[in-house]
ZABA-220742 format. One record per atom (N, C-alpha, C): atom name; residue number from 0; x, y, z. Coordinates in nm, 3 decimals. Each point is the difference from the previous one (the first is absolute). Layout:
<pts>
@name->CA&resi->NUM&X->X&Y->Y&Z->Z
...
</pts>
This chain:
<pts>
@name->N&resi->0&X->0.080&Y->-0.119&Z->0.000
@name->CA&resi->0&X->-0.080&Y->0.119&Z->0.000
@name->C&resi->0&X->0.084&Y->0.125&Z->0.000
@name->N&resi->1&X->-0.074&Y->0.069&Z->0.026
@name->CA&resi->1&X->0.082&Y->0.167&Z->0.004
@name->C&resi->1&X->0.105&Y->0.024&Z->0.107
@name->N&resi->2&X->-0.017&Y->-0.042&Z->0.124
@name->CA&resi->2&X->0.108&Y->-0.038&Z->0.097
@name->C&resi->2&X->0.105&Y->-0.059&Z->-0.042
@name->N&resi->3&X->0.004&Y->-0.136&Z->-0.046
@name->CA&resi->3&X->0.077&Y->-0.087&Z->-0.049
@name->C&resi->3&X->0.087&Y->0.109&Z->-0.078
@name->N&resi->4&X->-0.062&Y->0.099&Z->-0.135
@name->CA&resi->4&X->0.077&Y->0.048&Z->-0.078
@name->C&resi->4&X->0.048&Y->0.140&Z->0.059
@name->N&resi->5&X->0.001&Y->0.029&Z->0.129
@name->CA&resi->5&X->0.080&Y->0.164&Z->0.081
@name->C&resi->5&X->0.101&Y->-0.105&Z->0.003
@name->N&resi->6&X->-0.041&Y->-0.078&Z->0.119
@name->CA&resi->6&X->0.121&Y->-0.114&Z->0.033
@name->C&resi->6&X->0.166&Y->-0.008&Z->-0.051
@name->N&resi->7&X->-0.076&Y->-0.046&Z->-0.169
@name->CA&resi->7&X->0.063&Y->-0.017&Z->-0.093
@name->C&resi->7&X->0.124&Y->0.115&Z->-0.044
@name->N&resi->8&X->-0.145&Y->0.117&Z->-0.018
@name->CA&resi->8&X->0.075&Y->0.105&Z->-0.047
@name->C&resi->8&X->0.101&Y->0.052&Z->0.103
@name->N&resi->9&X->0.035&Y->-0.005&Z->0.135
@name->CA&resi->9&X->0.051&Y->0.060&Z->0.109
@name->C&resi->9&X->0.098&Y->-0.113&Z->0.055
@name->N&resi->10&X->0.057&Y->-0.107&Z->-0.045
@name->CA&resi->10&X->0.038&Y->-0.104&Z->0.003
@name->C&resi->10&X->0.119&Y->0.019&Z->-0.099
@name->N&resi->11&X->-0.067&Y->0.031&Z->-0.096
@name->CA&resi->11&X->0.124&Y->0.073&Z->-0.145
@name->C&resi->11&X->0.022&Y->0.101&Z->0.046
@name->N&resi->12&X->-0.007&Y->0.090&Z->0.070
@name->CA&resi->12&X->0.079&Y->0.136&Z->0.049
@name->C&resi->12&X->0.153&Y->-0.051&Z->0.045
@name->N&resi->13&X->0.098&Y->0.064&Z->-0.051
@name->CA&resi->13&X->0.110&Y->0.046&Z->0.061
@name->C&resi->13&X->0.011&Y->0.014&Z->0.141
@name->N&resi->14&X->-0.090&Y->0.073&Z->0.054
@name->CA&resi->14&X->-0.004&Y->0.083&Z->0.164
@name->C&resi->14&X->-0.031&Y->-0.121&Z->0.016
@name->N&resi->15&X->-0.100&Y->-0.087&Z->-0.022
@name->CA&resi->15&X->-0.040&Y->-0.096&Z->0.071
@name->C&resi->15&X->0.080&Y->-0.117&Z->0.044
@name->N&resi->16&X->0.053&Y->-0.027&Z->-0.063
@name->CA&resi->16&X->0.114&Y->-0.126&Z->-0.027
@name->C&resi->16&X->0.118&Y->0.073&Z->0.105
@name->N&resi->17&X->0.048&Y->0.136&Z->0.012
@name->CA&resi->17&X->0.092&Y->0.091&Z->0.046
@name->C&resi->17&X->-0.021&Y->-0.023&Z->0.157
@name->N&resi->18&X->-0.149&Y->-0.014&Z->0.008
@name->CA&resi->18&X->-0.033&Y->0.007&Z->0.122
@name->C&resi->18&X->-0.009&Y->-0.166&Z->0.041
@name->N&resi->19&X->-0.062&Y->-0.015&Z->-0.006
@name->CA&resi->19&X->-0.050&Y->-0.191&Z->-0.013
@name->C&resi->19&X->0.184&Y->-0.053&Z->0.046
@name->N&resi->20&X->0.073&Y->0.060&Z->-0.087
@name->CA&resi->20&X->0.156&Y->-0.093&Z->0.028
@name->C&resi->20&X->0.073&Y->0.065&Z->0.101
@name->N&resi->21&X->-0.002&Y->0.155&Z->0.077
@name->CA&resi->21&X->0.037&Y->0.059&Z->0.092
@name->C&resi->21&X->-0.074&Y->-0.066&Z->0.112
@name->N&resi->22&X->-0.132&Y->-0.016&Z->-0.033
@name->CA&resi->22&X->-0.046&Y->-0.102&Z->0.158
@name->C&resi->22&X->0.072&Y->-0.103&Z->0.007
@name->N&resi->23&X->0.038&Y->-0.082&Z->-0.054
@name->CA&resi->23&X->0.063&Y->-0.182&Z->-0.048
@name->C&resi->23&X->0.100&Y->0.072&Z->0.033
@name->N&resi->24&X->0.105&Y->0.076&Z->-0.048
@name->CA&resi->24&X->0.124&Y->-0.027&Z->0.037
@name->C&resi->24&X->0.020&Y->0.058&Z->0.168
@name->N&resi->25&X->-0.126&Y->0.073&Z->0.015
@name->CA&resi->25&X->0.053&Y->0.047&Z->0.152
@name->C&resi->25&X->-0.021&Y->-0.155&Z->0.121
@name->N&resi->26&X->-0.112&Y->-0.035&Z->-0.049
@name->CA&resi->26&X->0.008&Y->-0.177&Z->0.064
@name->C&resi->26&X->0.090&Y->-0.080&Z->-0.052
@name->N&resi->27&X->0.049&Y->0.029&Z->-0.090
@name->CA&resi->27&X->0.060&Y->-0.166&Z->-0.018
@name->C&resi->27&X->0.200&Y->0.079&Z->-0.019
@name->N&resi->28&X->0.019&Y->0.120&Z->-0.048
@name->CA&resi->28&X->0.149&Y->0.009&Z->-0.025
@name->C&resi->28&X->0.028&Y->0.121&Z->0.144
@name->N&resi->29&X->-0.022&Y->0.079&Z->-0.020
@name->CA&resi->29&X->0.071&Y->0.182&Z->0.122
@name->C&resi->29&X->-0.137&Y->0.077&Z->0.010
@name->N&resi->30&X->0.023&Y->0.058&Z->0.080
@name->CA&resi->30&X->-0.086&Y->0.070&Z->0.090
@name->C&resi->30&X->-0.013&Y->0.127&Z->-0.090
@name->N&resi->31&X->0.085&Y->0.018&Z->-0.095
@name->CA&resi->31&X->-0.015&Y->0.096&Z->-0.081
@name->C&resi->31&X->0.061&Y->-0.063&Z->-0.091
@name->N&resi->32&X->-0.076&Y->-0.009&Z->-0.111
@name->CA&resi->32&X->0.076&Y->-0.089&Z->-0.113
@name->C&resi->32&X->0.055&Y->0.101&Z->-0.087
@name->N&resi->33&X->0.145&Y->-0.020&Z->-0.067
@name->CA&resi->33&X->-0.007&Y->0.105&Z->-0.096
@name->C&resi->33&X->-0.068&Y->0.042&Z->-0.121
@name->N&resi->34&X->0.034&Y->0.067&Z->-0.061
@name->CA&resi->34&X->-0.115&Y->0.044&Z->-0.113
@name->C&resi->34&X->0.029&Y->-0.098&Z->-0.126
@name->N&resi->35&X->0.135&Y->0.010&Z->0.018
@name->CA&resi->35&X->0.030&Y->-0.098&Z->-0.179
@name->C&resi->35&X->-0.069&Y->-0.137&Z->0.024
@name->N&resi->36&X->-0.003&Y->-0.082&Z->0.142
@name->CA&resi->36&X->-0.042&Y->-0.084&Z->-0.015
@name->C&resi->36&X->-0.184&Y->-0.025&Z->0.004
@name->N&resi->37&X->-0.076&Y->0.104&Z->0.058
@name->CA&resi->37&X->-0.133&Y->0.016&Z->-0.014
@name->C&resi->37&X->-0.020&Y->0.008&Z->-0.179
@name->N&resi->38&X->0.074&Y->0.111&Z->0.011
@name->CA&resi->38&X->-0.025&Y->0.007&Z->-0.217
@name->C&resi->38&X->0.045&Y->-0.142&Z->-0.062
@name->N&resi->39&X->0.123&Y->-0.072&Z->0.031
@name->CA&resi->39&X->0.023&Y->-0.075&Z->-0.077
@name->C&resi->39&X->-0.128&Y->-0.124&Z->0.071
@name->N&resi->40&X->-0.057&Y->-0.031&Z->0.067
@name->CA&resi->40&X->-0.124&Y->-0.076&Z->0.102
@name->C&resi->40&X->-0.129&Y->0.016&Z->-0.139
@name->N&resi->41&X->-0.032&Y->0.148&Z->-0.001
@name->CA&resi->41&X->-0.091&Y->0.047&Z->-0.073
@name->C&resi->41&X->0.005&Y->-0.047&Z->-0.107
@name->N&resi->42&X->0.122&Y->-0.004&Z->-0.064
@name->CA&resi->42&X->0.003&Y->-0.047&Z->-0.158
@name->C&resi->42&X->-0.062&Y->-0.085&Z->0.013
@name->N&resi->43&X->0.084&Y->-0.127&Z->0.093
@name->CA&resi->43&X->-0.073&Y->-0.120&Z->-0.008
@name->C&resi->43&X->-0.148&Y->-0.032&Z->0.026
@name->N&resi->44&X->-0.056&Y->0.087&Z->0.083
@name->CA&resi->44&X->-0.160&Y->-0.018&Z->0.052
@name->C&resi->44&X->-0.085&Y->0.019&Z->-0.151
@name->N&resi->45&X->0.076&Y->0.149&Z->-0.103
@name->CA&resi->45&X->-0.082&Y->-0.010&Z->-0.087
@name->C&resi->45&X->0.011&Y->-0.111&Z->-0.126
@name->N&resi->46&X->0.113&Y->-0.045&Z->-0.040
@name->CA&resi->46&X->0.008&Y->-0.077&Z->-0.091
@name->C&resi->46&X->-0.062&Y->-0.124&Z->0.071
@name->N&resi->47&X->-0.082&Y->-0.057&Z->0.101
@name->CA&resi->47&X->-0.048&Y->-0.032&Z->0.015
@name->C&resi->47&X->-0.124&Y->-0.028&Z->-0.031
@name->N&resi->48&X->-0.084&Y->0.119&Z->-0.062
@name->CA&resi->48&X->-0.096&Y->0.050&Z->-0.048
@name->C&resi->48&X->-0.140&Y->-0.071&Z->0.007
@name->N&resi->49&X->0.028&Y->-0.006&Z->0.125
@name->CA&resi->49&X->-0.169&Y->-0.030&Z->0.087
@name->C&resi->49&X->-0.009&Y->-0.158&Z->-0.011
@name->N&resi->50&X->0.136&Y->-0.080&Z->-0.014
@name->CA&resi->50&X->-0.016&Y->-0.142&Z->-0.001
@name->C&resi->50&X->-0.021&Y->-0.046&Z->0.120
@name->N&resi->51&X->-0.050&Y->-0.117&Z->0.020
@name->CA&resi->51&X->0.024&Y->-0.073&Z->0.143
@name->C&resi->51&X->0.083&Y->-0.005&Z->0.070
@name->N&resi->52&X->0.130&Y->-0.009&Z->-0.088
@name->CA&resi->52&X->0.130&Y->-0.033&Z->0.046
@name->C&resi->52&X->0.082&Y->0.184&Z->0.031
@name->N&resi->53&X->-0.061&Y->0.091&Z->-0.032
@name->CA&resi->53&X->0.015&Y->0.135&Z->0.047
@name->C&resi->53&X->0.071&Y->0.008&Z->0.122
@name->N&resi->54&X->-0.050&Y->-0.045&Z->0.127
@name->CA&resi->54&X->0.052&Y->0.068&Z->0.136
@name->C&resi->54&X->0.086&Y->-0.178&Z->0.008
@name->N&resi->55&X->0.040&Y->-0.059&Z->-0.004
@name->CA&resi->55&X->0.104&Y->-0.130&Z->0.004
@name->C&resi->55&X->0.097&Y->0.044&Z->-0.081
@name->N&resi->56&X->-0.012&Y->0.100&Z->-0.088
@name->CA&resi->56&X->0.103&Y->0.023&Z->-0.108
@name->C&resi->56&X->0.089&Y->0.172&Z->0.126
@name->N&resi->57&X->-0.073&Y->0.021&Z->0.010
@name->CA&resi->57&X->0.004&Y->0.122&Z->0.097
@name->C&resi->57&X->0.093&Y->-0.043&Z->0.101
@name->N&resi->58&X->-0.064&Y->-0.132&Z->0.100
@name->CA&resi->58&X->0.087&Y->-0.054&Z->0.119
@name->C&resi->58&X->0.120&Y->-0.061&Z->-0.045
@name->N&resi->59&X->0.005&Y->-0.030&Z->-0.114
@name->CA&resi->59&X->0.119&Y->-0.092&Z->-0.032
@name->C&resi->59&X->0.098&Y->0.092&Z->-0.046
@name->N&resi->60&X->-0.030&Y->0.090&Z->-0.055
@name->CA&resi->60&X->0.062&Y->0.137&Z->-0.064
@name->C&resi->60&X->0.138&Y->0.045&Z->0.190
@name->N&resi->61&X->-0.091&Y->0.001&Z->0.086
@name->CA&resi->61&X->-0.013&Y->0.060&Z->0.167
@name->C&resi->61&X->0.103&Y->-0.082&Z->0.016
@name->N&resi->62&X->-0.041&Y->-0.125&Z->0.049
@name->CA&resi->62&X->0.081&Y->-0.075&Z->0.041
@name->C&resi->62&X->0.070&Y->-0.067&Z->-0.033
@name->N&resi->63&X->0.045&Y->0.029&Z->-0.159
@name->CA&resi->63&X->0.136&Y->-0.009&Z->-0.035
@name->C&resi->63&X->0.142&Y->0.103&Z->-0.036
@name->N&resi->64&X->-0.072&Y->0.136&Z->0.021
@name->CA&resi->64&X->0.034&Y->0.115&Z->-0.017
@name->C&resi->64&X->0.124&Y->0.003&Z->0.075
@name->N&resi->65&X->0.108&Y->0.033&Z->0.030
@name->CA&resi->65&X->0.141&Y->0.014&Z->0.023
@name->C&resi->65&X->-0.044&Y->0.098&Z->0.168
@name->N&resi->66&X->-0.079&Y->0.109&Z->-0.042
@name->CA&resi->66&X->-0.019&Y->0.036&Z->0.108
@name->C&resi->66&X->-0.059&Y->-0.076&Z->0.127
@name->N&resi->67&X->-0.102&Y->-0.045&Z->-0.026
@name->CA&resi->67&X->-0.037&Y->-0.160&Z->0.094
@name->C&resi->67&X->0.093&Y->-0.048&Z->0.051
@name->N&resi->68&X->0.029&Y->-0.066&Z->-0.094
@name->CA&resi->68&X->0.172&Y->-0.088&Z->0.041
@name->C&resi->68&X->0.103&Y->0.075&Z->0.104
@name->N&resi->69&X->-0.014&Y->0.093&Z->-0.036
@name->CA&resi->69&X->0.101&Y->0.128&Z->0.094
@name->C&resi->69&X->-0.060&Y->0.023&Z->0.142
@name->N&resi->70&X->-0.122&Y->0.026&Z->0.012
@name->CA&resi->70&X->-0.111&Y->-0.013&Z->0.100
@name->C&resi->70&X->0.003&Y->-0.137&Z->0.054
@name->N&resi->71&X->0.009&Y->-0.041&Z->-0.049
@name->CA&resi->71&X->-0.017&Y->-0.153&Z->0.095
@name->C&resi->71&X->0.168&Y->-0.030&Z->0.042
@name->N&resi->72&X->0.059&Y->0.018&Z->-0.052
@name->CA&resi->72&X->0.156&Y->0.001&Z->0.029
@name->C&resi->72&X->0.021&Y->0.090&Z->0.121
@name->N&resi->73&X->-0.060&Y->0.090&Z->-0.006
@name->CA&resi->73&X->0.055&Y->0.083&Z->0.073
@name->C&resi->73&X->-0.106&Y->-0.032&Z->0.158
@name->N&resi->74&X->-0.106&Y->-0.019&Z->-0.032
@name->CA&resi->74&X->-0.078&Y->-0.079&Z->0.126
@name->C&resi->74&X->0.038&Y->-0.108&Z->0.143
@name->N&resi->75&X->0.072&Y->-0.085&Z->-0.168
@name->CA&resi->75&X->0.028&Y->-0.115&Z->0.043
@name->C&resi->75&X->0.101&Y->0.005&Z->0.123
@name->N&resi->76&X->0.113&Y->0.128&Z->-0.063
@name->CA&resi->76&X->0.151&Y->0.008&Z->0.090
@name->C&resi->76&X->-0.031&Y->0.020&Z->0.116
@name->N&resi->77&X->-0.126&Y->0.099&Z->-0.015
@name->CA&resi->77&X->-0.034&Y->0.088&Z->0.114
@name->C&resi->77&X->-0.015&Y->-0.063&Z->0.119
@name->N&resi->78&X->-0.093&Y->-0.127&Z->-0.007
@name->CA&resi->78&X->-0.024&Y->-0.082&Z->0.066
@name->C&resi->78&X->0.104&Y->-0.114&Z->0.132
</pts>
């Protein structure tokens, strides 16, 4: 229906994806994620382009990201 297609349309936004991957990386990589990696996050959310596999492509993007790795490295020592 008409919902379904805002959804859609606001889903393909830039901002949206910008935002959508700044939440994800603040849970899953830094408390402030940097920007190259939210933008480079975003790419991936949109070439996604409203598939199923969209936000798995997103987490996998996250948690293989170098910065992760660095974050969890650096966790780990802490410990």
């Amino acid at each position: 229906g008409d919902g379904e297609q805002v959804l859609d349309l606001l889903a393909a936004r830039p901002e949206t994806a910008a935002h959508i991957c700044g939440k994800l990386a603040v849970v899953f990589v830094a408390d402030e994620p940097s920007d190259s990696l939210v933008t480079r996050c975003a790419e991936v959310f949109l070439a996604g382009n409203g598939s199923s596999r969209q936000i798995a492509d997103v987490l996998r993007f996250l948690l293989t990201s170098g910065e992760f790795k660095a974050g969890v490295n650096r966790h780990t020592r802490a410990k």
